[in-house]
C-alpha positions in Angstrom: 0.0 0.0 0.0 2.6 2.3 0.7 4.1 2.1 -2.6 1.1 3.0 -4.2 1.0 6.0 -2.2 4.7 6.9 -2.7 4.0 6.2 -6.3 1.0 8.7 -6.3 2.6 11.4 -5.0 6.1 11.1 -6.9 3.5 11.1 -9.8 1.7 14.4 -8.8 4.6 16.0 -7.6 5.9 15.6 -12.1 2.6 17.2 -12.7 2.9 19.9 -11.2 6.4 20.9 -12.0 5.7 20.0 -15.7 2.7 22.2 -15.6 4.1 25.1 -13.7 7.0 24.9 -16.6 4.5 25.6 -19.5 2.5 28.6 -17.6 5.9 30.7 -17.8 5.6 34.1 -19.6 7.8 34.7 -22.8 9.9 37.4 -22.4 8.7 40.9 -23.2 5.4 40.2 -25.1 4.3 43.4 -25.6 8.2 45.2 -26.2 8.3 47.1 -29.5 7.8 45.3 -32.7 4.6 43.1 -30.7 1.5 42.5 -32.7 3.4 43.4 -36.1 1.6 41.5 -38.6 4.8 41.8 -40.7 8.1 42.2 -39.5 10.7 42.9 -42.5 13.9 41.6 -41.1 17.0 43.9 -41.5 20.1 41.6 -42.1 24.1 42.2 -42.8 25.1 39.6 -46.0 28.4 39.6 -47.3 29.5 43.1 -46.3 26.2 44.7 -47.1 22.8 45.3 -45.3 19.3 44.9 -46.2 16.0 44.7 -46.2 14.6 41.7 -46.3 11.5 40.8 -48.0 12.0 43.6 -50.2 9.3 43.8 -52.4 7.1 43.3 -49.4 3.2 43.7 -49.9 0.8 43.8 -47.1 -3.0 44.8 -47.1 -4.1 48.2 -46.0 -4.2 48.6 -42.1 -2.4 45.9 -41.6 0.9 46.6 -39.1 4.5 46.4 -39.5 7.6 46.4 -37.7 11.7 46.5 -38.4 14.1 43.5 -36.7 17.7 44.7 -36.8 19.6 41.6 -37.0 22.7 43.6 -38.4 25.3 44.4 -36.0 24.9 48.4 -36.9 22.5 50.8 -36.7 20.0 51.5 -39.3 16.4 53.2 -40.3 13.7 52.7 -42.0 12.8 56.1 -43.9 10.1 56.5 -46.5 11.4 58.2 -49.3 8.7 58.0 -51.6 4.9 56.7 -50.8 1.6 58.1 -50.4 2.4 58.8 -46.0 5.6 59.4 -44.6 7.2 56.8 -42.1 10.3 56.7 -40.1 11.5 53.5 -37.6 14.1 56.5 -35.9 17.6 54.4 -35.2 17.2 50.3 -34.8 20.7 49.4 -33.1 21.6 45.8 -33.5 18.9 43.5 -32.2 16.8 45.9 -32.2 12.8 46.0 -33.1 10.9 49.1 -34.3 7.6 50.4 -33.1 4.9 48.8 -34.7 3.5 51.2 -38.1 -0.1 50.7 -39.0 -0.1 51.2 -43.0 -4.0 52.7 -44.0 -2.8 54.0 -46.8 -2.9 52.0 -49.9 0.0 52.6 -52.9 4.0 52.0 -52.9 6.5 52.9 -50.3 9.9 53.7 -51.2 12.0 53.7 -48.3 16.1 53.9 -47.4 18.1 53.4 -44.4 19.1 57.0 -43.7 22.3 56.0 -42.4 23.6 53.7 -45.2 21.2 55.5 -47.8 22.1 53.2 -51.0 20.1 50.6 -48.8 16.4 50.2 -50.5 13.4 48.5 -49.5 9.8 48.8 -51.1 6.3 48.3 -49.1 3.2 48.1 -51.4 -0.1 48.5 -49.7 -2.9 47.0 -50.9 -6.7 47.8 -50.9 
């Protein structure tokens, strides 16, 4: 009987640790670039940086953020497009704020640090 028992409660004691395991929060949840629908990922290759997709299209009001996964500082400027954005500086590892996008049409945009680095947003209806 008093294996059982022992049994039992080496049993429930596994539960509960496994289940107290899964209820842990993830870190930072709702830091900047949470509840992007998008996230255009900003990425060092071979010597050079960019944007990455670039073309990216989305639908209108959907919401977008920047990942720096460079080691440098960058932006993410609208150059061109029917309403201005800017991400301000994204240091490695870095997210931006999340940019709603209700405003259909193209979006040119540069890092205004390295400015020969391009990316392109189109906004659909």
């Amino acid at each position: 009987m008093k294996s059982i028992g022992g049994a039992l409660f080496v049993l429930i004691l596994l539960f509960v640790g496994v289940s107290s395991m899964s209820c842990k929060k993830k870190s930072n949840p709702m830091g900047p670039g949470s509840g992007a629908d998008e996230v255009i990922q900003i990425a060092g290759q071979l010597g050079s940086s960019s944007f990455v997709p670039s073309p990216d299209t989305i639908l209108v009001n959907m919401k977008v953020s920047w990942h720096n996964s460079d080691g440098i500082t960058h932006t993410a400027t609208e150059v061109s497009g029917p309403a201005f954005f800017n991400t301000g500086n994204l240091n490695g590892n870095g997210d931006s704020n999340v940019i709603t996008f209700s405003t259909p049409g193209t979006y040119n945009y540069r890092c205004n640090i390295h400015t020969s680095m391009t990316g392109q947003l189109v906004v659909l209806p």
